[in-house]
MMTF fields as JSON, N, C-alpha, C and O atoms, coordinates in Angstrom:
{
  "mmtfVersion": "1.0.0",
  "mmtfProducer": "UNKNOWN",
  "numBonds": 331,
  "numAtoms": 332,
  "numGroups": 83,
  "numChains": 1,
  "numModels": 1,
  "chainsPerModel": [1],
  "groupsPerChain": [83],
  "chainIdList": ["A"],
  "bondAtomList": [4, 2, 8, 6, 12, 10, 16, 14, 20, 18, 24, 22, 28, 26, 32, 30, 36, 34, 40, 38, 44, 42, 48, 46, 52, 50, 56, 54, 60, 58, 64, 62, 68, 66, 72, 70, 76, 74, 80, 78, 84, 82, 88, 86, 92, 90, 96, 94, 100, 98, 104, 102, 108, 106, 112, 110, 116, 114, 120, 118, 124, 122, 128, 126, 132, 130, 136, 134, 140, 138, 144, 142, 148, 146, 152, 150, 156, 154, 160, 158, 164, 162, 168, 166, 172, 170, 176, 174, 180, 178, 184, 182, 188, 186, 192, 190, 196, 194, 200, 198, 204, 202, 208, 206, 212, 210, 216, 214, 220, 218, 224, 222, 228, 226, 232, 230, 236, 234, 240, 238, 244, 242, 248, 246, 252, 250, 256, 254, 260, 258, 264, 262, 268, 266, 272, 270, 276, 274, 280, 278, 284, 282, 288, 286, 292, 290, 296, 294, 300, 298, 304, 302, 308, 306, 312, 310, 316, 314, 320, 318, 324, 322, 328, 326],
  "bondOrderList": [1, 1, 1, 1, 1, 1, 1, 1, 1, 1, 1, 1, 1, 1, 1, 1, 1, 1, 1, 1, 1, 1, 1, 1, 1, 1, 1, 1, 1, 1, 1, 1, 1, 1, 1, 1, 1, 1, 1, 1, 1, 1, 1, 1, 1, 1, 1, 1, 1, 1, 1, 1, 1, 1, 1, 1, 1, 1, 1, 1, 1, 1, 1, 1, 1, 1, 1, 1, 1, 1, 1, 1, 1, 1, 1, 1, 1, 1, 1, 1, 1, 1],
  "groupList": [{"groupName": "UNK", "atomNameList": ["N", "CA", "C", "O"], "elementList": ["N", "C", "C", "O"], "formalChargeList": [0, 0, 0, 0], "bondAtomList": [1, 0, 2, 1, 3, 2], "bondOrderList": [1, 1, 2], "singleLetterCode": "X", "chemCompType": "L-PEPTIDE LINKING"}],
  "groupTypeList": [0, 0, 0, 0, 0, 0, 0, 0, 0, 0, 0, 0, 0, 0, 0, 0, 0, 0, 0, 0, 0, 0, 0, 0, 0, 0, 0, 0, 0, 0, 0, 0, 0, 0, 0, 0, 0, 0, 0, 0, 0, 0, 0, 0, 0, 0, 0, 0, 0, 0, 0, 0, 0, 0, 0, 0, 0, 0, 0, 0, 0, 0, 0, 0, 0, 0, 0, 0, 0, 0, 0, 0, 0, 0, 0, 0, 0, 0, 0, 0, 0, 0, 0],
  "groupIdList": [1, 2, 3, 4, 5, 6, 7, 8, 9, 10, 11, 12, 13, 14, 15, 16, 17, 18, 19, 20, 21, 22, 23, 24, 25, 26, 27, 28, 29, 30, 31, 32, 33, 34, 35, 36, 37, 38, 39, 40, 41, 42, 43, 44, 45, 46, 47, 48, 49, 50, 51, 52, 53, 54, 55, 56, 57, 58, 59, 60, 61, 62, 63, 64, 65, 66, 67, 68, 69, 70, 71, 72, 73, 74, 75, 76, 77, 78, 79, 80, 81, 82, 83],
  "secStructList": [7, 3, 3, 3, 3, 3, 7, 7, 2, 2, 2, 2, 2, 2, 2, 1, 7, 1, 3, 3, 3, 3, 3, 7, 7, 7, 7, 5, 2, 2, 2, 2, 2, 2, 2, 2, 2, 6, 6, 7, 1, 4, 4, 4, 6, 6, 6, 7, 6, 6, 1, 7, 7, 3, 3, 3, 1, 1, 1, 1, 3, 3, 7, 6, 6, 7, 5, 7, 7, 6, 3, 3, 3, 3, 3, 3, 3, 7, 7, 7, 7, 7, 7],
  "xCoordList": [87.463, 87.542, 86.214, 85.436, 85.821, 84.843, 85.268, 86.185, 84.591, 84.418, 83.185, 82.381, 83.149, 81.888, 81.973, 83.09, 81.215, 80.84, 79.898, 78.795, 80.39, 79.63, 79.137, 79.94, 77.815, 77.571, 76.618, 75.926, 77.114, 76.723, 75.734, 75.528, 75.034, 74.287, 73.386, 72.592, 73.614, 72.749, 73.221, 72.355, 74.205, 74.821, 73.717, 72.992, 73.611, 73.103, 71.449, 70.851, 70.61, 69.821, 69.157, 68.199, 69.982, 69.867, 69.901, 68.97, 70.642, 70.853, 69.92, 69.527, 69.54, 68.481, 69.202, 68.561, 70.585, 70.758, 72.072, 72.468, 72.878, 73.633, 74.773, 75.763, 74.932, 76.225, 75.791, 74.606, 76.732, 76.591, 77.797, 78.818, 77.857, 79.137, 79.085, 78.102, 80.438, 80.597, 81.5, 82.513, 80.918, 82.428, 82.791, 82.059, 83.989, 84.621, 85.988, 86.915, 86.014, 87.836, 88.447, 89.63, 87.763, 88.62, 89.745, 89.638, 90.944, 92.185, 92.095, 92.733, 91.387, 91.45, 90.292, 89.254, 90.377, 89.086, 88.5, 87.322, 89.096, 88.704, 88.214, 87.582, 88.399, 87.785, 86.597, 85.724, 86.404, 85.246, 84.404, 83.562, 84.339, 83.515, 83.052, 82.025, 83.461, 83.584, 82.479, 81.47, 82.824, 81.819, 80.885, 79.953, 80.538, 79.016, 78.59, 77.715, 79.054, 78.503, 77.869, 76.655, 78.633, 78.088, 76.535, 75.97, 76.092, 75.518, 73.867, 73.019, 73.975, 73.187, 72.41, 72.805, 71.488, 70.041, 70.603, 71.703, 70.493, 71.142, 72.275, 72.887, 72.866, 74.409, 74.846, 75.648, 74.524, 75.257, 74.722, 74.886, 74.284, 73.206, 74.367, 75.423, 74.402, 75.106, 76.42, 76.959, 77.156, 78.707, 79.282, 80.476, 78.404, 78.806, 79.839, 79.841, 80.672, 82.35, 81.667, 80.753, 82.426, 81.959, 81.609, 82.112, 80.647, 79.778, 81.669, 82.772, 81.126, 81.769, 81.371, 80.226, 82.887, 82.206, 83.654, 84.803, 83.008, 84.768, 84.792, 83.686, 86.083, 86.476, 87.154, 87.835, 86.786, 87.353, 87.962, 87.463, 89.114, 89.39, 89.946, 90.926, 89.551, 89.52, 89.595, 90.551, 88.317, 88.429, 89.43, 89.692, 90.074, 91.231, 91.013, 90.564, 91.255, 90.589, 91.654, 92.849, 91.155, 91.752, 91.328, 90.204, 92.707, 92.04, 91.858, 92.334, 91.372, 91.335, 92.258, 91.952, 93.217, 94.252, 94.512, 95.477, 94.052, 94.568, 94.096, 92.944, 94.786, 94.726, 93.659, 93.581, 92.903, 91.815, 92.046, 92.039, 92.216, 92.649, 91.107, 90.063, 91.371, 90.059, 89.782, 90.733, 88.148, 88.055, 87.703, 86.709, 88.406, 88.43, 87.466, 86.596, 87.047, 85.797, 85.845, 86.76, 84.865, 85.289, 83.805, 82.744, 84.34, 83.025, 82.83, 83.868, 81.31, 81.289, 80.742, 80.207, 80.884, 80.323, 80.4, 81.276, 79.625, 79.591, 80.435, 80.34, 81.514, 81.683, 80.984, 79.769, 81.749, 80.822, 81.409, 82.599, 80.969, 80.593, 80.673, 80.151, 80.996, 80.49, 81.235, 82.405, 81.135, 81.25, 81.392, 81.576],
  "yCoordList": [89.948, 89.867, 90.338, 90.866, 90.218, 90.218, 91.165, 90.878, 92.352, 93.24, 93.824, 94.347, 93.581, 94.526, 95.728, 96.245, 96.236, 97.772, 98.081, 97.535, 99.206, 99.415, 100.832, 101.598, 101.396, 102.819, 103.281, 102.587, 105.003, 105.041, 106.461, 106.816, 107.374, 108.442, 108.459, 107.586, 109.463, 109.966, 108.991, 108.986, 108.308, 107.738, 106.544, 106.039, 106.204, 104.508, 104.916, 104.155, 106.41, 106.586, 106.249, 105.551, 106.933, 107.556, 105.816, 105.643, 104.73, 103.967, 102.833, 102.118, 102.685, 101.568, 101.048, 100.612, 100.588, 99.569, 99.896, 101.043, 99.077, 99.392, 98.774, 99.499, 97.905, 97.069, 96.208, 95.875, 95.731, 94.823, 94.22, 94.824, 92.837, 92.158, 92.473, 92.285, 93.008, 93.487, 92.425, 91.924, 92.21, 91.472, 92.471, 93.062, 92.535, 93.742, 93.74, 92.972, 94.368, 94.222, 95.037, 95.049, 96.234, 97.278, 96.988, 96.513, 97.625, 97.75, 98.784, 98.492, 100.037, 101.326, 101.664, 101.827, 101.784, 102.584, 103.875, 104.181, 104.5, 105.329, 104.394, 104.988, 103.423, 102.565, 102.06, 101.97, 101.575, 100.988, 101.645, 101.183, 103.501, 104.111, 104.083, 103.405, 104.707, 104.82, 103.528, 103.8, 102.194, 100.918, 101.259, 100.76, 101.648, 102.09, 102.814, 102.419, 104.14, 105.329, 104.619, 104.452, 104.033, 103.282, 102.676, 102.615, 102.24, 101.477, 102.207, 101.607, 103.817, 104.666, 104.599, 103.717, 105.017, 105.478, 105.767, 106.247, 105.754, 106.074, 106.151, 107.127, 104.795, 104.733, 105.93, 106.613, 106.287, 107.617, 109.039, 110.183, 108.75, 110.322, 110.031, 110.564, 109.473, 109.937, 109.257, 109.036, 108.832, 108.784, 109.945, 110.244, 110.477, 111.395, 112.108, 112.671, 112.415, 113.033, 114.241, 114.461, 115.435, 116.403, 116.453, 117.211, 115.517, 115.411, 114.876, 114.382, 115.269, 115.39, 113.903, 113.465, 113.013, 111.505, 110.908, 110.964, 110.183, 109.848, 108.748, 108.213, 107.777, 106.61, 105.984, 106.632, 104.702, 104.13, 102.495, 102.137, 101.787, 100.906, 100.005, 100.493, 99.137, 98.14, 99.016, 99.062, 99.854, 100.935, 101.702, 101.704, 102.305, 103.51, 104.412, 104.214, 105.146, 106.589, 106.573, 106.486, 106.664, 106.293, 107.11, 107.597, 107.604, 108.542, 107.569, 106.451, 107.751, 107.0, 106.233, 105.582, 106.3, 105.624, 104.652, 103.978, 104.384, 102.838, 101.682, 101.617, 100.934, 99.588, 98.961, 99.329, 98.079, 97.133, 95.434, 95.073, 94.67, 93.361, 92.527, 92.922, 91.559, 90.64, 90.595, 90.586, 90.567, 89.923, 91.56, 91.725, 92.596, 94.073, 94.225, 93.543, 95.302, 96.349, 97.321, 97.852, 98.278, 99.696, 99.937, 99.319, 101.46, 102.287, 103.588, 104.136, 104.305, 105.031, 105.829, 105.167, 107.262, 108.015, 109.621, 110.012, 110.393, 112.097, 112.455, 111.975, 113.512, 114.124, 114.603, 114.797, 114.81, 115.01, 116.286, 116.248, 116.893, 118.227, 118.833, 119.93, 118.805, 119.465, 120.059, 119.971, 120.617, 121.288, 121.379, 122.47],
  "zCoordList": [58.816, 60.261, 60.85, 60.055, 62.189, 62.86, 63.911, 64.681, 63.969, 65.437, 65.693, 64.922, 67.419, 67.555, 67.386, 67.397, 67.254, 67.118, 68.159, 68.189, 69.301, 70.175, 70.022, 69.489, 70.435, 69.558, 71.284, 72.03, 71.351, 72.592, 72.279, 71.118, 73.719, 73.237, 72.064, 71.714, 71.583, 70.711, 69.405, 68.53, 69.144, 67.718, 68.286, 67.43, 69.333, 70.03, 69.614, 68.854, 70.269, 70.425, 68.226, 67.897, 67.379, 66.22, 65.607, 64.82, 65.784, 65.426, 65.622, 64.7, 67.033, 67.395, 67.916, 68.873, 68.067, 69.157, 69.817, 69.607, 70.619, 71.279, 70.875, 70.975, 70.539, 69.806, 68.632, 68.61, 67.48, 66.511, 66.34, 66.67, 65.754, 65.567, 63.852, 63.136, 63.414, 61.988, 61.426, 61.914, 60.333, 59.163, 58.137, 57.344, 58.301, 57.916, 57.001, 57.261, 56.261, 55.295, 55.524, 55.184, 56.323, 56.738, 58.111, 59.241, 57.197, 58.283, 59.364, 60.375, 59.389, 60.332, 60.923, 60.283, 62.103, 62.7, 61.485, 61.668, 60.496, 59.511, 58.18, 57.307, 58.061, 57.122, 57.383, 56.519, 58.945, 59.584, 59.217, 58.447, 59.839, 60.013, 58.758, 58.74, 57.173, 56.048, 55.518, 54.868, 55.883, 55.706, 56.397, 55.765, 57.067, 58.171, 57.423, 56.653, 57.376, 56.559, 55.693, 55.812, 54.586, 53.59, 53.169, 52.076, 54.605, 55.019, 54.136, 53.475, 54.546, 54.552, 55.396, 56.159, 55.75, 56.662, 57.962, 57.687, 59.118, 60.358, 60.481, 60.915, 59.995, 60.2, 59.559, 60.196, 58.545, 57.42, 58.084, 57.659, 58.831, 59.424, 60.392, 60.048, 61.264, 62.987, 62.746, 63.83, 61.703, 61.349, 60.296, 60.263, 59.553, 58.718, 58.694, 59.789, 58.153, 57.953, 57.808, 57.014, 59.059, 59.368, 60.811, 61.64, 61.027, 62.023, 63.414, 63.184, 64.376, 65.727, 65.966, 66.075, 66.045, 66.12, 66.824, 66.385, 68.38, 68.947, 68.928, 69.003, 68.816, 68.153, 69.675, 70.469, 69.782, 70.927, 69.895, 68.828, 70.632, 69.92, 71.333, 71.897, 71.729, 72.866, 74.015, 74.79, 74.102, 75.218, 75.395, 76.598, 74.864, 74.128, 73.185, 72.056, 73.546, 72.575, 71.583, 71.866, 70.363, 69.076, 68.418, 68.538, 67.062, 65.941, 64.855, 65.051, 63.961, 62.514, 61.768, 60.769, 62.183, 61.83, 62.559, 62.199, 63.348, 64.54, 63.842, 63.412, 63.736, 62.927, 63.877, 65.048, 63.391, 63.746, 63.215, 62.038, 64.248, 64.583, 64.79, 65.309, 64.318, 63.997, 65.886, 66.668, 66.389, 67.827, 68.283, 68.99, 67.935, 68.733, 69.039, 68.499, 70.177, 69.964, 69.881, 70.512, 69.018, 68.239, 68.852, 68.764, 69.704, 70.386, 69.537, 69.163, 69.087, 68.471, 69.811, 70.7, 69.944, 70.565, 70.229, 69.459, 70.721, 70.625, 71.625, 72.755, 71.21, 72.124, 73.279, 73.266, 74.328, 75.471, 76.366, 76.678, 76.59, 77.002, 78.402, 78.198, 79.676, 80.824, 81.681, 81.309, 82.641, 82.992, 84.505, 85.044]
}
């Protein structure tokens, strides 16, 4: 299946761009990420397990487990902070 991947802040800044269209076998927003990581070089630096990383799934805040449907868009972003 095919989804974009939209990447925002500092994951967007760390990455170079702002969105990509992915072909993908993964079923879960936790599989996606896992295939990125994969990827190594940026993607594995600012997705890293550990690292503070929030998951959006057709603009809905999603944990790792939300199933992913061919067409979706999956937003990566940092927590955000203020005050």
């Amino acid at each position: 299946m095919t989804v974009t991947v939209r990447y925002f802040a500092s994951i967007r800044e760390a990455i170079g761009q702002g969105s990509e269209a992915v072909d993908t076998a993964a079923t879960t927003l936790g599989a996606l990420r896992d295939e990125l990581i994969a990827r190594g070089g940026p993607h594995a630096a600012s997705l890293a397990r550990g690292k503070a990383v929030r998951m959006a799934l057709n603009q809905i805040l999603s944990d790792e487990s939300a199933t992913l449907v061919d067409g979706a868009e999956v937003a990566f972003f940092p927590p955000v902070t203020g005050g």
